[in-house]
N, C-alpha and C positions, 0 to 999 in steps of 0.2 A: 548301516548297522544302527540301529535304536537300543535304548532300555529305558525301562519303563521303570518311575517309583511312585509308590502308592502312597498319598496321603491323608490322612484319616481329618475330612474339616471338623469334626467335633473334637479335636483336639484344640484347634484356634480357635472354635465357637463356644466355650463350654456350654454345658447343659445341664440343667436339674438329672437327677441321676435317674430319677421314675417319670421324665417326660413322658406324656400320652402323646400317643401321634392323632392329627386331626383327620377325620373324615374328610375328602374331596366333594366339595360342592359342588353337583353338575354347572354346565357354563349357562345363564339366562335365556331363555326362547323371546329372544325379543321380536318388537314386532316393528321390524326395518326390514330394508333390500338388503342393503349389507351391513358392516360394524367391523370395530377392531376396538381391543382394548391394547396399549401400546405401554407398555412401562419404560420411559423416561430416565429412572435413573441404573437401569439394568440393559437397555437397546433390546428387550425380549416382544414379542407379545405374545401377552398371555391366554388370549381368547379370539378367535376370531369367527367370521362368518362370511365367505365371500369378498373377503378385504381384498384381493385383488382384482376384483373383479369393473372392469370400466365403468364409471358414471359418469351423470352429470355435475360437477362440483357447485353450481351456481353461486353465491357474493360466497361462497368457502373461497374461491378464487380469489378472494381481496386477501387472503392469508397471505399470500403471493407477493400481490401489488405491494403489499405493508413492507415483506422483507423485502424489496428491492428498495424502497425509500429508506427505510435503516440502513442498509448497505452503502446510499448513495452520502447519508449525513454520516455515515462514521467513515467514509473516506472521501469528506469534509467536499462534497460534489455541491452538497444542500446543506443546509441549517434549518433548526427549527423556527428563529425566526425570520427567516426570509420572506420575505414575501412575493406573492407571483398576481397574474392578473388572470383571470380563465376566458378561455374562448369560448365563443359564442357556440361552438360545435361541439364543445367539452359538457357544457350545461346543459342542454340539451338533453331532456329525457320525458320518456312516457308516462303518464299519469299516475303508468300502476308503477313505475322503478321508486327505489328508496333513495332518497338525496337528502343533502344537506341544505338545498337552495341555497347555493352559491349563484351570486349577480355579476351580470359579464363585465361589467364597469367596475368591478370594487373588489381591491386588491385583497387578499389570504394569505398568512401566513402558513405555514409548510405543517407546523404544531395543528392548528384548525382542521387541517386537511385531514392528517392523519385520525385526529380525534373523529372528524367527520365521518372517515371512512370507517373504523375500528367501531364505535359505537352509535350510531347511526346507519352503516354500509350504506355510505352515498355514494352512487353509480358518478356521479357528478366529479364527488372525488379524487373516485381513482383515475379519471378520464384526463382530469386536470394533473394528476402527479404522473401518470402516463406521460401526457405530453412535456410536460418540465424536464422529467428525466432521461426522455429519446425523443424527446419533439412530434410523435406521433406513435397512437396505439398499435398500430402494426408494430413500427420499432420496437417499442418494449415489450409486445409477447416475446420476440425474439429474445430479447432478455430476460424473458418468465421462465421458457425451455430450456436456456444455457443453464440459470440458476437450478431448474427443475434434476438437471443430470448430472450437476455436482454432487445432490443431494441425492441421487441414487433414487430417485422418483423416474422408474421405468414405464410406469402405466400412465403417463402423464402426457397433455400438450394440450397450450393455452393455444389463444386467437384473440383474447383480449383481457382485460384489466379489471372487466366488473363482474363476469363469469353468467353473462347473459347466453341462453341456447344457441348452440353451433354445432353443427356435425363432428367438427375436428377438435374443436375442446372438450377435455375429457379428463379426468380422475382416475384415483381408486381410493378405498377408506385406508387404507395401507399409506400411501403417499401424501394421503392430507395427514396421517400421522406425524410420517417423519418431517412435515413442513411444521407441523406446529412443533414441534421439539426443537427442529432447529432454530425457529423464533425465542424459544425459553434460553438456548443453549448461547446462540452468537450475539442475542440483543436483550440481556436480563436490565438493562438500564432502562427500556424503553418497550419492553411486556408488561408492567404495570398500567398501559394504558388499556390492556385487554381487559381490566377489573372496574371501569367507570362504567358507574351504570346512565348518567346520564350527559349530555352536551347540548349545550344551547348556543345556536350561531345563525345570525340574523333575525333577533329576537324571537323564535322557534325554540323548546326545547322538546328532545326525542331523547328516548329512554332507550338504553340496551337493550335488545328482543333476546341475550343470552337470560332466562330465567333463573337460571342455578346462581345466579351472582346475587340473588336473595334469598332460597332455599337452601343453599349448602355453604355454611362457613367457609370450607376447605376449595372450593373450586374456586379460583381466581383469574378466568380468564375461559374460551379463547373468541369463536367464531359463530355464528349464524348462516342459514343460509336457507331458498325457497323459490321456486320456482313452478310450475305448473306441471311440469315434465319431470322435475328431477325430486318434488314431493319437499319434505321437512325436514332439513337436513343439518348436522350440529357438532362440532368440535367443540368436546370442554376438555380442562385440563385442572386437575386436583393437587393440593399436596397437604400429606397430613406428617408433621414432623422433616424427617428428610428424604421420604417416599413421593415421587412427585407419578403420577397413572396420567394418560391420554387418553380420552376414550372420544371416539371418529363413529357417529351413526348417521345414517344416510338413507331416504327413503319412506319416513314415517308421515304418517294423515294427517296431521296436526301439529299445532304449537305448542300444544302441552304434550301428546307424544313425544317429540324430540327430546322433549326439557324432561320426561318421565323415564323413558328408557336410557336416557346419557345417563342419570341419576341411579340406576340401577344396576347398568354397567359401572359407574365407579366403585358403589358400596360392593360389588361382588370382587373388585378385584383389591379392593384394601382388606373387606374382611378374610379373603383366603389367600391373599398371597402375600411373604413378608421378601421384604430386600434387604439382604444379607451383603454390606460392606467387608470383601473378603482382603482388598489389597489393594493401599493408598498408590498416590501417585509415585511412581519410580521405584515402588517398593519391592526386594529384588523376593522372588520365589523359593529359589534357588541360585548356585552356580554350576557350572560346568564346566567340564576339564576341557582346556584350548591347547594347543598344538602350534609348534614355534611362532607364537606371540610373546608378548615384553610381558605378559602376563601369562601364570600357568591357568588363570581359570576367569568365567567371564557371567559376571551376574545376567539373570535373565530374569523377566515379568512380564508386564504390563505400562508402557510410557503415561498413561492416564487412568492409573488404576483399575481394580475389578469390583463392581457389584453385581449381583447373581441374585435373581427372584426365584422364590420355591415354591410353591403351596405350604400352608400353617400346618406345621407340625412335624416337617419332615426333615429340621435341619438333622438331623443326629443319623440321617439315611443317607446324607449326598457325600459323596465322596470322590478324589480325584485321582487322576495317575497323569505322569508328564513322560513325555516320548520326547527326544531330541535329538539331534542328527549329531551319529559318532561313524568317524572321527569328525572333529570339526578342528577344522584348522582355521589360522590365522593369514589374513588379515580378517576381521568381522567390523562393521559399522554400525553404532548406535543404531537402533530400531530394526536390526535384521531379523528376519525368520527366522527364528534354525527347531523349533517344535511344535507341540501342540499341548494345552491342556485338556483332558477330555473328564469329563464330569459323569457321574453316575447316580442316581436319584432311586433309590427302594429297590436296586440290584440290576435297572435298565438304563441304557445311555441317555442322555439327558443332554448333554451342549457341549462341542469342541470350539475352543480357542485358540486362536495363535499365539504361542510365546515370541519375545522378541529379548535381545540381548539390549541392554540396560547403558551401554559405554561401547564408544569405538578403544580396539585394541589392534594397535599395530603389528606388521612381521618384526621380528628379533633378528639380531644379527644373525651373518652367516654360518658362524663358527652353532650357535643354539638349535637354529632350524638343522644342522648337519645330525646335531647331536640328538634333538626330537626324531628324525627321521629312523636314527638304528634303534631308537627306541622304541617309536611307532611298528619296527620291524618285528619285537620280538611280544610284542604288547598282546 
């Protein structure tokens, strides 16, 4: 048995009383293979085009490499200055790959590497933090794939570290989304290094090939990427205020394409869509009535809050209703299921949530549950 209560968000949201609502801006005809625009602080996206469809990822694949070396120094496997020595087999690269020229005799520290790889994409790099942190590049695809399916990157599977062409390495714009969020999300101490534009190591200095890190104030980060097969390919990530957008294009002729059409995917999805912080952490919804627990009723929400993206104009149209499982008896466990919120936007469905109950609530004694029970009888 369900019920359902309806609640009006422009009541939490208020609004100007003569709001206009905004025109929908068609989504951009860019000129890629695929794309995704991914909103960060909502888990929505807002545009897509073929986002899951397999690619080539090529040095987008060092988004990878990167998160498994944060992974490795926040559970203190590495340090940033450690330093390592690189192999002769690690340096090693073809004329036309991107390095940091790293020397097989002369030690690096872990910092360098990273910086190397991040803004530089030295194939050199990731081959040497490869091997540091599984002793060889086979071993740590194996651990690009595990990380890959934590993160719920279905369309995914590495074979190495630097994202050179492979049959079995593969993508989607969708997956390099959610890798780069999780990079913003698990390692916000160490995604500022996604914003240097430039690094100099072994008296060399190389410049960021991300272009929007001079053209757009608001973009501060992420990836590059290019190959001959997999075309021009670009993860940038923006924030204006506390709206952070991901936009993943993949596929374009050029270096300035990349840099032109990422740039147009972001200004389309800041200028038409706002993120609406509807419900802080822990912040209860509602409650519901519980059944012989020590408690008669048991808050329910979100354990890490709600933001919810709209198109401009339309908060005073979305609206919600919450469905929850009656009866619901006791015992329940912090973060159980027991509903759904389902959202409606200009009188059509729009996005379902799971609610989850907010606090574990124990069974009551025997003598209460006895007494719930003729009650639940006549109820």
């Amino acid at each position: 048995m369900k019920f359902a209560l309806t609640l009006l968000l422009s009541l939490l949201l208020p609004l100007a009383a003569h709001a206009q609502l905004a025109t929908t801006t068609p989504a951009p005809n860019l000129a890629a293979k695929t794309w995704v625009l991914y909103d960060y602080s909502s888990n929505q996206v807002l545009v897509d085009q073929g986002s899951h469809e397999r690619i080539e990822p090529a040095s987008l694949t060092k988004l990878m490499t990167a998160y498994l070396t944060f992974s490795a120094i926040k559970e203190e496997r590495l340090s940033l200055t450690g330093r390592v020595t690189p192999s002769t087999a690690a340096i090693h690269t073809q004329r036309t790959e991107s390095r940091m020229f790293l020397d097989h005799n002369k030690a690096v520290s872990i910092g360098e590497l990273l910086r190397g790889l991040i803004v530089e994409s030295g194939n050199d790099a990731a081959r040497v933090l490869a091997e540091t942190i599984a002793d060889n590049e086979s071993a740590f695809a194996e651990q690009m794939n595990k990380a890959a399916l934590r993160l719920n990157m279905q369309d995914t599977h590495f074979v190495n570290a630097t994202g050179l062409p492979d049959p079995l390495h593969y993508s989607s714009a969708y997956d390099l989304a959610l890798l780069g969020a999780a990079i913003v999300r698990d390692f916000p101490e160490y995604y500022p290094l996604y914003s240097l534009r430039e690094f100099q190591y072994n008296n060399i200095k190389q410049f960021n090939r991300n272009r929007l890190l001079w053209e757009d104030p608001y973009v501060d980060g992420m990836k590059t990427g290019h190959t001959e097969s997999a075309g021009f390919c670009q993860v940038s990530s923006a924030k204006r205020g506390e709206h952070r957008l991901i936009a993943v294009v993949i596929g374009t002729t050029s270096e300035f394409l990349r840099a032109s059409e990422s740039q147009r995917l972001l200004n389309y999805g800041f200028q038409n869509f706002e993120a609406l912080a509807l419900y802080g952490k822990g912040q209860p919804i509602t409650s519901v009535h519980l059944w012989k627990g020590t408690e008669k009723r048991v808050n329910v929400g979100f354990r890490d809050g709600l933001t919810l993206t709209i198109p401009q104009g339309l908060r005073s149209q979305l609206k919600a209703s919450i469905e929850t499982q009656r009866p619901l008896l006791a015992p329940v466990g912090a973060g159980q299921r027991i509903g759904t919120l389902k959202f409606t936007l200009a009188g059509k469905p729009y996005l379902e949530l799971p609610l989850v109950t907010l606090e574990a609530v124990p069974l009551t004694n025997v003598f209460s549950r006895g007494i719930d029970s003729i009650r639940m009888f006549f109820n």
